[in-house]
VOGU-3710 file (C-alpha; in Angstrom, 3 decimals, decimal comma):
1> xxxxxxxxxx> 147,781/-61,792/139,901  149,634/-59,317/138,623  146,917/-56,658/139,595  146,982/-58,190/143,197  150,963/-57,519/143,466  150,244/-53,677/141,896  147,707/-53,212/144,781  149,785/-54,806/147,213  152,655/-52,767/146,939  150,728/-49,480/146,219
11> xxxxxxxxxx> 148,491/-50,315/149,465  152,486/-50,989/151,586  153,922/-47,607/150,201  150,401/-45,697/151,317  150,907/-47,305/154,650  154,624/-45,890/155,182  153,191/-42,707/154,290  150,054/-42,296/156,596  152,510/-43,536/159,185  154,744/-40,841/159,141
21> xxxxxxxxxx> 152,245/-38,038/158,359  149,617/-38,760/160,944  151,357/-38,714/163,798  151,297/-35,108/165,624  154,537/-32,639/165,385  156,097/-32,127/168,701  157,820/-29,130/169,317  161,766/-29,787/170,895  161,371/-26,895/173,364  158,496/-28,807/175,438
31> xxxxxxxxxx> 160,223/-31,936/175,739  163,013/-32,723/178,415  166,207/-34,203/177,500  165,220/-37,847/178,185  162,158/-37,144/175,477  164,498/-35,412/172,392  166,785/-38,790/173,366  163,772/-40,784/172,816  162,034/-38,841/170,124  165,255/-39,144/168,162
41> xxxxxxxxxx> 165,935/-35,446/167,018  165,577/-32,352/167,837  164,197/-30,535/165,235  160,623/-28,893/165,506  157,876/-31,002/163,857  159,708/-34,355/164,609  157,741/-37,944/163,919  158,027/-39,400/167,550  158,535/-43,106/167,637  156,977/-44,515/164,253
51> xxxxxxxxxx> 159,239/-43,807/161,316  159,825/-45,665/157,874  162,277/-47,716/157,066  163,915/-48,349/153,542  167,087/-50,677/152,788  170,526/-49,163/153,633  168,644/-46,835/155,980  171,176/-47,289/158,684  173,469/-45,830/156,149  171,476/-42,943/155,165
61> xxxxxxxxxx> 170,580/-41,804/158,793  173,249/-41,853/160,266  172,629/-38,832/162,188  169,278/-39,636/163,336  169,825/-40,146/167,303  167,574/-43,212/168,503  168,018/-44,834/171,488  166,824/-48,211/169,819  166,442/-49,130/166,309  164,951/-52,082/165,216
71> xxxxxxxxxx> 166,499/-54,488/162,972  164,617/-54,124/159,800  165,477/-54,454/156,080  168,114/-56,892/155,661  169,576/-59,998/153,041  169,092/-63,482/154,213  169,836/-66,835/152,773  168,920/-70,666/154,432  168,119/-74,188/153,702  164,539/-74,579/153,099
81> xxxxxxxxxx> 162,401/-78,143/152,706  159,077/-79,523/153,371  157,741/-81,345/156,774  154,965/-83,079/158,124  152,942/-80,625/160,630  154,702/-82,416/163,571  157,951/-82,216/162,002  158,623/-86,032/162,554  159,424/-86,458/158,722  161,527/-83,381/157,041
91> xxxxxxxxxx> 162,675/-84,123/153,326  161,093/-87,270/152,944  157,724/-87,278/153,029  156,012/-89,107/150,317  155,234/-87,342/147,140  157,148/-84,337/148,441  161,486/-85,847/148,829  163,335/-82,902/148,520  167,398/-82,676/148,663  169,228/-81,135/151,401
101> xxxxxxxxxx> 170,685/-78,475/149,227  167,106/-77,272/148,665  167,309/-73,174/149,664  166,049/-69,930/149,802  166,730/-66,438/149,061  164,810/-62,759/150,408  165,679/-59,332/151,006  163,238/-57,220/152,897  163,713/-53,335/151,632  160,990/-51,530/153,206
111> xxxxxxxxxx> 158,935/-51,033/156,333  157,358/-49,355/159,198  159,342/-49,057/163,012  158,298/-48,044/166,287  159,635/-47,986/169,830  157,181/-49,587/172,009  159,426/-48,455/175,249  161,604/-45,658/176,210  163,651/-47,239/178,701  163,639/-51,005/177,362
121> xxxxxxxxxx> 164,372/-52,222/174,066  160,781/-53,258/172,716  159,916/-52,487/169,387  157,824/-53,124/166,620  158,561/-53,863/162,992  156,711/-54,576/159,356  158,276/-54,708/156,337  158,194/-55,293/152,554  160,281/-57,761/150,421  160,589/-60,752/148,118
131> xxxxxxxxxx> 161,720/-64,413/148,727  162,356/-67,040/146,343  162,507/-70,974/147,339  164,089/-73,793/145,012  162,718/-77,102/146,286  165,282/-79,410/144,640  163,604/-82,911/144,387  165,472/-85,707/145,567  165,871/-89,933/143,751  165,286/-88,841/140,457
141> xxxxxxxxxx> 161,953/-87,411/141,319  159,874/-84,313/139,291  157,328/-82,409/140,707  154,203/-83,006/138,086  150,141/-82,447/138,175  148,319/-85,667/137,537  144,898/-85,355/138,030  144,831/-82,132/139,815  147,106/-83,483/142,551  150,532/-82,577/142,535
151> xxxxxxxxxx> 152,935/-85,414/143,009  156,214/-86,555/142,425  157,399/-89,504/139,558  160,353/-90,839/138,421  161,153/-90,252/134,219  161,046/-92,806/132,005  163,988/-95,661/131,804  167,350/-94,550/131,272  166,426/-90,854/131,930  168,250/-88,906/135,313
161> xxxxxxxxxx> 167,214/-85,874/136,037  170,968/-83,896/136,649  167,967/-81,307/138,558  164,649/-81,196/139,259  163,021/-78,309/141,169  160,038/-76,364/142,420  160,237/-72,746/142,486  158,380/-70,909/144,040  158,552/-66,275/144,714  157,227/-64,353/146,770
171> xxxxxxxxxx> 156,203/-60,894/147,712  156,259/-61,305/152,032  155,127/-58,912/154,827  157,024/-59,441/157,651  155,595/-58,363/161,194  157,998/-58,792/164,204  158,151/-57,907/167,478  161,718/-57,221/168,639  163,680/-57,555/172,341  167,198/-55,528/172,014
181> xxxxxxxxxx> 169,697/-54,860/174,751  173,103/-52,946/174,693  176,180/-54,797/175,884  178,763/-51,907/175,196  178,683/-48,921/173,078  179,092/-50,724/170,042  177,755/-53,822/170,347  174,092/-55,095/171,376  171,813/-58,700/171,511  168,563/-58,993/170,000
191> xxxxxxxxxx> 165,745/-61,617/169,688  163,035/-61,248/167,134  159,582/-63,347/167,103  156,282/-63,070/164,787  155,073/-64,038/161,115  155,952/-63,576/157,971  153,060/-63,448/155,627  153,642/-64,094/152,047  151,893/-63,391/148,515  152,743/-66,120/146,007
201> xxxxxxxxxx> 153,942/-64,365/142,583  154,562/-67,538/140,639  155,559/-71,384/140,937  156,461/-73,791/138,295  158,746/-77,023/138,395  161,056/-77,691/135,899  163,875/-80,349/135,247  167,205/-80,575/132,998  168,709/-84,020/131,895  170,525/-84,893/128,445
211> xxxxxxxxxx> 168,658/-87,350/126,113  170,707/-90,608/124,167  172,745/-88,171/122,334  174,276/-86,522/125,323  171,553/-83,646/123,962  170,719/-81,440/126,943  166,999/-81,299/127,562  165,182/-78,555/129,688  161,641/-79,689/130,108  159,149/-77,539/132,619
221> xxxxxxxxxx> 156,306/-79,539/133,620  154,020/-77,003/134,722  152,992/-73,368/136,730  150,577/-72,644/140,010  151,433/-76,842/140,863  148,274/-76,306/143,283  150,438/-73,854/145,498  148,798/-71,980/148,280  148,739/-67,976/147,180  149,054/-67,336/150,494
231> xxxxxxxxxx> 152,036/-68,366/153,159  151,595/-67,454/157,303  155,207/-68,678/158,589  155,970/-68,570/162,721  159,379/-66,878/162,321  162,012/-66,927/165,095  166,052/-64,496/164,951  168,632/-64,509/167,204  171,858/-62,265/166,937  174,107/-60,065/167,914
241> xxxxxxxxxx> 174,801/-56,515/165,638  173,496/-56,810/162,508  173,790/-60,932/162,153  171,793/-63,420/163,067  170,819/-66,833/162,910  166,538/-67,193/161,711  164,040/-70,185/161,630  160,601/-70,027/160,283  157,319/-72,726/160,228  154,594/-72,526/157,898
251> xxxxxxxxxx> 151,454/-72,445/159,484  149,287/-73,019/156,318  150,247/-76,348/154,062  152,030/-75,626/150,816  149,553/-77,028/148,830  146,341/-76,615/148,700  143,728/-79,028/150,261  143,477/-82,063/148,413  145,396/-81,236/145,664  148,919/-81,870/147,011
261> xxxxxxxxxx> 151,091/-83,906/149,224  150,025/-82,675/153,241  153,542/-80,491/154,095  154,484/-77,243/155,465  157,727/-75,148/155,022  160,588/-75,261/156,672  163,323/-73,065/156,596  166,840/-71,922/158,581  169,395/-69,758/157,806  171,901/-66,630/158,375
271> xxxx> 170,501/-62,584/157,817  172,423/-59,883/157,661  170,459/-56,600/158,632  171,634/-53,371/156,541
//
């Protein structure tokens, strides 16, 4: 696994380099003034269009004149839990209850842009990051293996679980197509649709609860808990500026066939775009 992540990011990095070193210089004094507006600067040997992207570029580049700019790297925080495919049953389907405080974390750092229009605000985005979800198990529930099937059971008599959780991190590849458009100078609307594909890094469910002499206990109860290594999640964002409101469906079942309870994720929640 930990040779898979290596190549992963290695193979992202190469990416955001062949992207901006492939694509041919274009010299300011043949292009009109719409084109250095759309090409973004007017120096000679200029990447048009397709640039990289890293976190806190906005703040870096200031000077870099774009027409659009896609919203890229960002921090984002929501509620995430488990569903049936039909979403008729979120949070309590059997073997997988989960609390409504379950959540997750990500930050997406670095990526690829391009303007897909010069006069409309289409473009095209993939990134780099890492997410983290705590699936907090709800009535006194632990996530455990019996059998190679992953399950939940309650603890033996007299024993509550003060938390119970499966955690799961990520390495994800976001690729999004974006709609912008300017409402004044300094303020703008956006809409954001694609998938976010994701590379588990590790998964393990542990609890805490204190024994008959008020002794507190830390037990985990196992790693890999027949987890899919691989996460495809429809992913919808809405905002305005650099804030916005995201929702996301797995299209591949956390667990893996047969060896876990039949849910997907489910996940909404606030981003703010550096």
């Amino acid at each position: 696994m930990k040779k898979l992540t290596i190549l992963f990011i290695i193979t992202a990095f190469l990416f955001n380099a062949m992207c901006q070193n492939d694509t041919p210089n274009i010299k300011s004094d043949t292009l009109s003034a719409e084109d250095k507006l759309f090409y973004g600067s007017y120096e000679v040997g200029s990447v048009p269009a397709i640039y990289p992207v890293f976190c806190f570029s906005k703040f870096a580049n200031k000077n870099r004149i774009v027409k659009f700019s896609s919203h890229s790297g960002g921090f984002y925080a929501g509620f995430s839990n488990l569903a049936t495919r039909k979403l008729t049953n979120i949070g309590t389907v059997e073997n997988a209850e989960l609390k409504l405080s379950s959540y997750e974390l990500g930050l997406t750092f670095a990526g690829v842009e391009a303007q897909l229009s010069r006069k409309y605000g289409w473009l095209f985005y993939t990134g780099l990051g890492f997410r983290v979800q705590q699936y907090n198990a709800d009535r006194n529930y632990a996530f455990v293996i019996l059998n190679d099937f992953t399950t939940q059971i309650h603890p033996e008599e007299g024993v509550f679980y003060s938390k119970s959780r499966l955690v799961q991190w990520y390495i994800n590849l976001p690729v999004m197509f974006e709609y912008q458009k300017k409402l004044s100078k300094n303020s703008h609307f956006f809409i954001q649709a694609g998938v976010d594909l994701g590379l588990k890094l590790s998964s393990k469910s542990s609890v805490v609860y204190r024994d008959e002499n008020n002794k507190k206990i830390k037990n985990q109860f196992g790693k890999g808990m027949n987890v899919n290594p691989l996460t495809v999640d429809a992913q919808v964002e809405i905002g305005f500026n650099d804030f916005a409101l995201y929702a996301r469906y797995g299209l591949i079942d956390l667990f893996r066939k047969n060896r876990g309870p039949e849910v997907v994720p489910v996940a909404t929640g606030v981003i703010w775009h550096f």
